[in-house]
SEPA-411335 format. One record per residue: residue in three letters; x, y, z of N, C-alpha, C, O in turn. Coordinates in steps of 0.001 Angstrom, whole numbers, padded with zeros to 6 digits, always signed. Example, Ala and Ser with C-alpha at 12.3 -4.5 7.8 and 13.67 -1.06 7.14 Angstrom:
ALA+013190-005690+007800+012300-004500+007800+013200-003300+007800+014236-003319+008465/SER+012850-002250+007080+013670-001060+007140+012900+000030+007870+013409+001138+008039/
end
This chain:
UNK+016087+030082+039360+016069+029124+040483+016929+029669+041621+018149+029720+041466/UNK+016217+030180+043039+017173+030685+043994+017865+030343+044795+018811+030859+045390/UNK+016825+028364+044859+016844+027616+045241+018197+026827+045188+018770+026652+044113/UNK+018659+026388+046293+020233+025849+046440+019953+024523+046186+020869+023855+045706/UNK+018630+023860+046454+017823+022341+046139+017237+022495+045205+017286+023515+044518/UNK+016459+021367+044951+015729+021336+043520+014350+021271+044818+014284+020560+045821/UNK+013156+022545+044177+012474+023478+044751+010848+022047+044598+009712+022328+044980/UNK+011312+020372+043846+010548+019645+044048+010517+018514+044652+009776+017613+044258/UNK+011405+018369+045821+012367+017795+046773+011226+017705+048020+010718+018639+048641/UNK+010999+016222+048168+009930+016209+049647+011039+015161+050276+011838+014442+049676/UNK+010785+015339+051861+011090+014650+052622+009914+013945+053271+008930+014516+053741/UNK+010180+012348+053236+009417+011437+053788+009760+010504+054888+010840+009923+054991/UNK+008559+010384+055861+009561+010603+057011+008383+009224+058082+007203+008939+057878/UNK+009163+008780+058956+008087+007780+059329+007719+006181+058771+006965+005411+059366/UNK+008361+005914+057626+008241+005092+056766+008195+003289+057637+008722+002991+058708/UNK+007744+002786+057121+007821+000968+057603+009262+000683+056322+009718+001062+055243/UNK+009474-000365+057581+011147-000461+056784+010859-001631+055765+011807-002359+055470/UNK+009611-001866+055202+009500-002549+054625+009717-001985+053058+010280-002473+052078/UNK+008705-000202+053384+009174+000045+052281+010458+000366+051543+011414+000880+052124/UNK+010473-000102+049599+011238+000226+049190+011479+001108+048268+010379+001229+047728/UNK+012407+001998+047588+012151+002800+046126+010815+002604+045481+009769+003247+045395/UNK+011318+001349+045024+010210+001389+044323+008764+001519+044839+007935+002236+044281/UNK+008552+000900+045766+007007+001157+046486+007171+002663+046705+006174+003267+046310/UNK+007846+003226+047065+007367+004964+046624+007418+005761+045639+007011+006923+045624/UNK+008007+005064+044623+007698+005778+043136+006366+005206+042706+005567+005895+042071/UNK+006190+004319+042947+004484+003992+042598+003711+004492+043284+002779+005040+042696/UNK+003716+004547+044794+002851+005781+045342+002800+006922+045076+001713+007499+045130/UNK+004021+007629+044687+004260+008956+044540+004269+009743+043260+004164+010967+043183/UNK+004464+008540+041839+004410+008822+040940+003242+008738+040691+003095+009272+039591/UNK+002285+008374+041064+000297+009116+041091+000753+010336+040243+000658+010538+039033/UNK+001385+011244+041454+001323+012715+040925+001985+013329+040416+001781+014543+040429/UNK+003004+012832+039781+003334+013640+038681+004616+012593+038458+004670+011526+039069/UNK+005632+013016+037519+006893+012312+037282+008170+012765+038270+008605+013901+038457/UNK+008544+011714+038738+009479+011730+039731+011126+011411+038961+011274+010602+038045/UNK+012188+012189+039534+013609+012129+038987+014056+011496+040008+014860+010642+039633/UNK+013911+011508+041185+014870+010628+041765+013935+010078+043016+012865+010626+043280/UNK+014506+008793+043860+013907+007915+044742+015253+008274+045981+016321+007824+045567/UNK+015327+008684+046791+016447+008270+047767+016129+007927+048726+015928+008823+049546/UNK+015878+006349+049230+015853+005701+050452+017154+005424+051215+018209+004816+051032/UNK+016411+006356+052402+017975+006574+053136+018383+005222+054168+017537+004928+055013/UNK+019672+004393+054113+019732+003523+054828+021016+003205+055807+022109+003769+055768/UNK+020728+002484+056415+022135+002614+057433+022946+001532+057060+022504+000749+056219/UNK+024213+001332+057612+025443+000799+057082+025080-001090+056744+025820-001940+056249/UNK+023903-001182+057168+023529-002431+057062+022729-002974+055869+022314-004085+055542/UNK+022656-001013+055051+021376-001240+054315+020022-001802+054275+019416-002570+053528/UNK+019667-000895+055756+018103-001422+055934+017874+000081+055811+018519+001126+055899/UNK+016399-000410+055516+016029+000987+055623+015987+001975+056974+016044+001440+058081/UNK+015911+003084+056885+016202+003953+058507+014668+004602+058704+014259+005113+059747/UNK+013830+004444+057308+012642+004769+057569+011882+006307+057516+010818+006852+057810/UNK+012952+006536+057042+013077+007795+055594+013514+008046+054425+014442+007387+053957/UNK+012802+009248+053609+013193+008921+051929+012910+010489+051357+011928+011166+051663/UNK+013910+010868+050531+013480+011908+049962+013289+011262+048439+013934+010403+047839/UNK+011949+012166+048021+011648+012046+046507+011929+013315+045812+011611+014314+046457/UNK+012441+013512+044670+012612+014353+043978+011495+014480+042714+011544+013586+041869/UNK+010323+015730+042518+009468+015792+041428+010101+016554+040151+010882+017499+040268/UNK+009758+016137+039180+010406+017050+037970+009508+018412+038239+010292+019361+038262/UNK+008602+018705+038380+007586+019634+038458+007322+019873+039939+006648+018979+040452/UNK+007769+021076+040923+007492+021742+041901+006342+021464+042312+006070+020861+043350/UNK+005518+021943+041423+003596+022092+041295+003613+020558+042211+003488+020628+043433/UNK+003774+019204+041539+003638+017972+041623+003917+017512+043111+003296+016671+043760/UNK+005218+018423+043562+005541+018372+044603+004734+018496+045747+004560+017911+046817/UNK+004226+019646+045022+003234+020292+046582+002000+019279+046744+001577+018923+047843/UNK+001510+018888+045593+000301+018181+045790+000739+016991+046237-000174+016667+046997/UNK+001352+016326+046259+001849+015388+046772+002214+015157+048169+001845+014222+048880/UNK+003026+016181+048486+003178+016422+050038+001255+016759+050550+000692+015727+050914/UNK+000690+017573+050565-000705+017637+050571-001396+016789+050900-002041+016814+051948/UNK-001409+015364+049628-002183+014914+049833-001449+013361+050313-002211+012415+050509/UNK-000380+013228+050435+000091+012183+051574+000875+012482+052438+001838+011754+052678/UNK+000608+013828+053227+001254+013681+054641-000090+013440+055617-001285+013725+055548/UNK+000855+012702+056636-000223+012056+057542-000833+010588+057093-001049+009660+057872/UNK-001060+010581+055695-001429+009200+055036-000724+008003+055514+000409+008160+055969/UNK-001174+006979+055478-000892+005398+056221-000153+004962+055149-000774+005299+054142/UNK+001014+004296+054804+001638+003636+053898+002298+002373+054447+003405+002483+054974/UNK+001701+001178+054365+002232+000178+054693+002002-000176+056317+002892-000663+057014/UNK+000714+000138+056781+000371+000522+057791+001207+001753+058835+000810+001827+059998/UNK+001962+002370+058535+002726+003247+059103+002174+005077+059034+003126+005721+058593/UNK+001437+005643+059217+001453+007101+059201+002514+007767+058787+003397+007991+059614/UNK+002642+008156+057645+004124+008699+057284+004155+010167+057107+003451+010576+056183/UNK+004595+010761+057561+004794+012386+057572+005890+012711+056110+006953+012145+055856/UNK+004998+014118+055094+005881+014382+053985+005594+015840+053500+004461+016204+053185/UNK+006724+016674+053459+007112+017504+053436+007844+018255+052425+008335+017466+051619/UNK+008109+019461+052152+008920+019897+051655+010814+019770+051701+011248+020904+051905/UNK+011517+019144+051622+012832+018819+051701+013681+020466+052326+014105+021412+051662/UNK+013668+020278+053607+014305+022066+053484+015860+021623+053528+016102+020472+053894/UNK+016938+022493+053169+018048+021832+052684+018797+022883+053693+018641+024095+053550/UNK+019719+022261+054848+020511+023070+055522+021059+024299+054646+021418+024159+053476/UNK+021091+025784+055491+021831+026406+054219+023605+026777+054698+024002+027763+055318/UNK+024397+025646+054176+025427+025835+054441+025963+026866+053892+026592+027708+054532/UNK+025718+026915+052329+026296+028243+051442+026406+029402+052195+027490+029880+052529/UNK+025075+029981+052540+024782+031444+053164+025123+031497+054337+025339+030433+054918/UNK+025237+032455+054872+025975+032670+055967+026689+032220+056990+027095+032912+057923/UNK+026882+030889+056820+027512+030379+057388+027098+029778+058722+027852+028880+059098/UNK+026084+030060+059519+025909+029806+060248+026009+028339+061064+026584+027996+062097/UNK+025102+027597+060017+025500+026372+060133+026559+025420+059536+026612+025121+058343/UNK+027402+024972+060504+028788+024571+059541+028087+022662+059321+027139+021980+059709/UNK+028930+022576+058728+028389+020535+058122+028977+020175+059357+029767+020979+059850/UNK+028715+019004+060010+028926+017887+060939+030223+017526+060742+030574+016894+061738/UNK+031270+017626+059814+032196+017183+059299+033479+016686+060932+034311+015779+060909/UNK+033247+017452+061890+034240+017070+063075+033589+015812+063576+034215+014769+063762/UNK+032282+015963+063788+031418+015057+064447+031113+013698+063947+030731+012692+064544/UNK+031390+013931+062653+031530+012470+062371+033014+011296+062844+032890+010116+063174/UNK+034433+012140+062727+035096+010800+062864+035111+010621+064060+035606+009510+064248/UNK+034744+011272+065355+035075+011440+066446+033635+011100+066800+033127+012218+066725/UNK+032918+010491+067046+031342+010502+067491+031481+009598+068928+031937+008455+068967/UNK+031028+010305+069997+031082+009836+071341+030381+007981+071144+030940+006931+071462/UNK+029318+008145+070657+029164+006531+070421+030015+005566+070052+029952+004398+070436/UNK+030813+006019+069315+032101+004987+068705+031565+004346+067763+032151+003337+067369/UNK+030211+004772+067088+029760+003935+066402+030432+003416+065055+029749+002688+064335/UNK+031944+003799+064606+032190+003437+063472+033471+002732+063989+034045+002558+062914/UNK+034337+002185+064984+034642+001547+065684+034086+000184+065258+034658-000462+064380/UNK+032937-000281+065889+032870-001987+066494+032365-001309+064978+032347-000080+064913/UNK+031763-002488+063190+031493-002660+062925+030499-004136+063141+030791-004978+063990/UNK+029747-004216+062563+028992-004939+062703+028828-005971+060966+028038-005612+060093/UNK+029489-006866+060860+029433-007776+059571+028015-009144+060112+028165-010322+060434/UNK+026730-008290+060001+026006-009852+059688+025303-009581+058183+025294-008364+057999/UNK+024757-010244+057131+024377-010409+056423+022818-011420+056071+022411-011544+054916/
end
């Protein structure tokens, strides 16, 4: 494995914030067996309207990306892909966000926002 990710890692992208985990392991588990669901969400825990799935089987992966990118899910066109994974390890080039987060010109971690 040369791979710094797990090489059955799609990124899903476009999503209706309706969907949840589970509505994409049932879509997605069609094709093969899935290890992990990650619906990515913001501090409010809504959805942000992306999700990476993780396939036990690569193979599963590809067909999957294949045959639902571009596909309508929840009336939404959702774009899905291969997960490419910044390569921080190697050369360095790209360093992590790590300054940019506590300092972010928005101030967005400043005002919190408590509604429920």
């Amino acid at each position: 494995m040369v791979e710094a990710d797990h090489p059955g890692k799609l990124f899903i992208g476009g999503l209706n914030r309706e969907t949840n985990e589970k509505m994409l392991k049932a879509v997605f588990g069609k094709h093969g067996p899935i290890s992990e669901v990650l619906l990515i969400k913001d501090r409010t825990s809504k959805s942000r309207g992306f999700a990476f799935i993780t396939f036990e089987n690569p193979a599963d992966a590809k067909n999957a990306a294949k045959d639902m990118n571009g596909k309508s899910l929840h009336g939404k066109a959702i774009k899905v892909e291969q997960a490419k994974k910044p390569s921080f390890q190697s050369g360095g080039r790209r360093r992590p966000p790590a300054s940019s987060r506590n300092r972010s010109p928005s101030g967005s971690l400043e005002h919190h926002h408590h509604h429920h």
